[in-house]
C-alpha positions in Angstrom: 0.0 0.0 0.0 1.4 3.4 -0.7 1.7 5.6 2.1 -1.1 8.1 2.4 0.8 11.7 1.8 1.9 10.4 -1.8 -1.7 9.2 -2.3 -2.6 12.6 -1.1 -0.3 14.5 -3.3 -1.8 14.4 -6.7 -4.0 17.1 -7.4 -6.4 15.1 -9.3 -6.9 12.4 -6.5 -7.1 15.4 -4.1 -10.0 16.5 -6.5 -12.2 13.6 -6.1 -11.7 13.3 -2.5 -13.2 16.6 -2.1 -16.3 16.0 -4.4 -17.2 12.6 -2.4 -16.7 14.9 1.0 -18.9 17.4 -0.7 -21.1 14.8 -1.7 -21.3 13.2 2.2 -23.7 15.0 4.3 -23.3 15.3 7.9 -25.5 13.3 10.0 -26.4 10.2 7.8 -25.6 6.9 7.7 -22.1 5.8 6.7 -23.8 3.2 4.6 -26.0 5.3 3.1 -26.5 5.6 -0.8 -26.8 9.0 -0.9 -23.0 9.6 -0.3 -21.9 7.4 -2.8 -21.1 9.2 -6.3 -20.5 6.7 -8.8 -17.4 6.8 -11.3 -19.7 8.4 -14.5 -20.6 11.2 -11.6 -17.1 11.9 -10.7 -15.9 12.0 -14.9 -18.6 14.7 -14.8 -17.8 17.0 -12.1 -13.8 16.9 -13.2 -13.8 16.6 -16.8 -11.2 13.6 -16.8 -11.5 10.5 -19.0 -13.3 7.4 -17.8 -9.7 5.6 -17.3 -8.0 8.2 -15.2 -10.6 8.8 -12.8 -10.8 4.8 -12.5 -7.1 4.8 -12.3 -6.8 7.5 -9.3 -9.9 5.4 -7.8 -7.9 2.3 -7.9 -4.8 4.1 -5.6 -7.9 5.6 -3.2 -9.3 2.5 -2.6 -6.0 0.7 -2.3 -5.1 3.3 0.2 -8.2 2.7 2.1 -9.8 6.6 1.4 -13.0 5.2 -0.7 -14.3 2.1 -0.6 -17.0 1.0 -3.5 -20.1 -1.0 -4.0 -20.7 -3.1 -7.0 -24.1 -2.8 -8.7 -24.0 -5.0 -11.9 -21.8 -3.2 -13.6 -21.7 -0.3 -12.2 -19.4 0.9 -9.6 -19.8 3.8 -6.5 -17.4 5.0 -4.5 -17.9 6.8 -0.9 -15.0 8.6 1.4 -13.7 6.7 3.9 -12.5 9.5 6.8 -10.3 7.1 9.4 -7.2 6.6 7.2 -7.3 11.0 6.8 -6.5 10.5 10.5 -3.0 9.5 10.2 -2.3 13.5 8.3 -4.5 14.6 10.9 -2.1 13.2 13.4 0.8 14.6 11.4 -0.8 18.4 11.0 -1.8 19.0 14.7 1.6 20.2 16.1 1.9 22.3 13.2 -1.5 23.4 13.6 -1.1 24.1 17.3 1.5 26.7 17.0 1.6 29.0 19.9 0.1 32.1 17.6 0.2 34.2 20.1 3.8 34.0 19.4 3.7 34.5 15.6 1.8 37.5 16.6 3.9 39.3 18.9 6.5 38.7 16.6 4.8 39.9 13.3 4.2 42.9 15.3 7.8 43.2 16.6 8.7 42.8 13.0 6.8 45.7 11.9 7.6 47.7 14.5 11.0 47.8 13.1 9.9 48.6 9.5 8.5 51.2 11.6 11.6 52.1 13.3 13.6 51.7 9.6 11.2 54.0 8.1 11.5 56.5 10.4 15.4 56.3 10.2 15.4 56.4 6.3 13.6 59.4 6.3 15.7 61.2 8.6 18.5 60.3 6.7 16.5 61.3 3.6 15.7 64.6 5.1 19.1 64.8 6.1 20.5 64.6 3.0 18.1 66.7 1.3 19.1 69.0 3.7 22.2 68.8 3.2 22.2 69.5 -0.3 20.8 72.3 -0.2 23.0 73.6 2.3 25.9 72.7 0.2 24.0 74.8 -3.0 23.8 77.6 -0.5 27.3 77.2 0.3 28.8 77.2 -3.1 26.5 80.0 -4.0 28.1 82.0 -1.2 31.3 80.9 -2.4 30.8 81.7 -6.0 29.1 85.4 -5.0 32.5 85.8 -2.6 34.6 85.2 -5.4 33.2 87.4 -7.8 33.4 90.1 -5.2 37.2 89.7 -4.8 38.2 89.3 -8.7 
């Protein structure tokens, strides 16, 4: 069996994961038939061909994330949530960051963009400042030396 986060990782398996979880409705049966979708349904909601969506059904099942019921020919497929526990199980420390933490640092962070702005445009000011003093300056400078020639 392949492990569960490569089963997970393809975007079109992702895909029809989330239209059987749309499809289950809170509160009924897990047997029920009204959370199945069968394989015709779930080429029509992604536009895939017939042997891809069975192919990504085949690693889903195999994985344990769907199971299906045979009638005649035709096959439907329902989410299975227990084996989603083991990335559950995997996500909750990251999930349970302290974020009061990441807070007080995002704010620490842009308090010194704050601080950095304000000291760029001193400098700025500064600078423009200075430049015009030095204008004035060589004005005065140019005006003296005309006066002495």
């Amino acid at each position: 069996m392949a492990d569960i986060f490569t089963v997970v990782a393809d975007s079109a398996r992702r895909d029809i994961l989330r239209i059987l979880l749309e499809r289950a409705t809170p509160g009924e049966p897990v047997g029920d038939v009204h959370r199945e979708l069968s394989v015709s349904d779930i080429v029509g909601h992604l536009g895939l061909s017939q042997p891809t969506v069975s192919k990504h059904l085949k690693v889903l099942r195999e994985a344990g994330l769907v199971t299906v019921r045979e009638d005649g020919q035709h096959r439907f497929y329902r989410l299975e949530y227990s084996p989603l526990e083991e990335i559950e199980d995997w996500l909750i420390p990251f999930l349970s960051v302290d974020f009061n933490q990441v807070v007080k640092g995002a704010e620490l962070e842009a308090g010194l963009k704050d601080e950095q702005r304000a000291f760029a445009s001193a400098i700025g000011k500064a600078f423009a400042d200075a430049s015009q003093m030095s204008h004035v300056v060589k004005d005065a400078t140019a005006k003296k030396w005309r006066r002495n020639s």
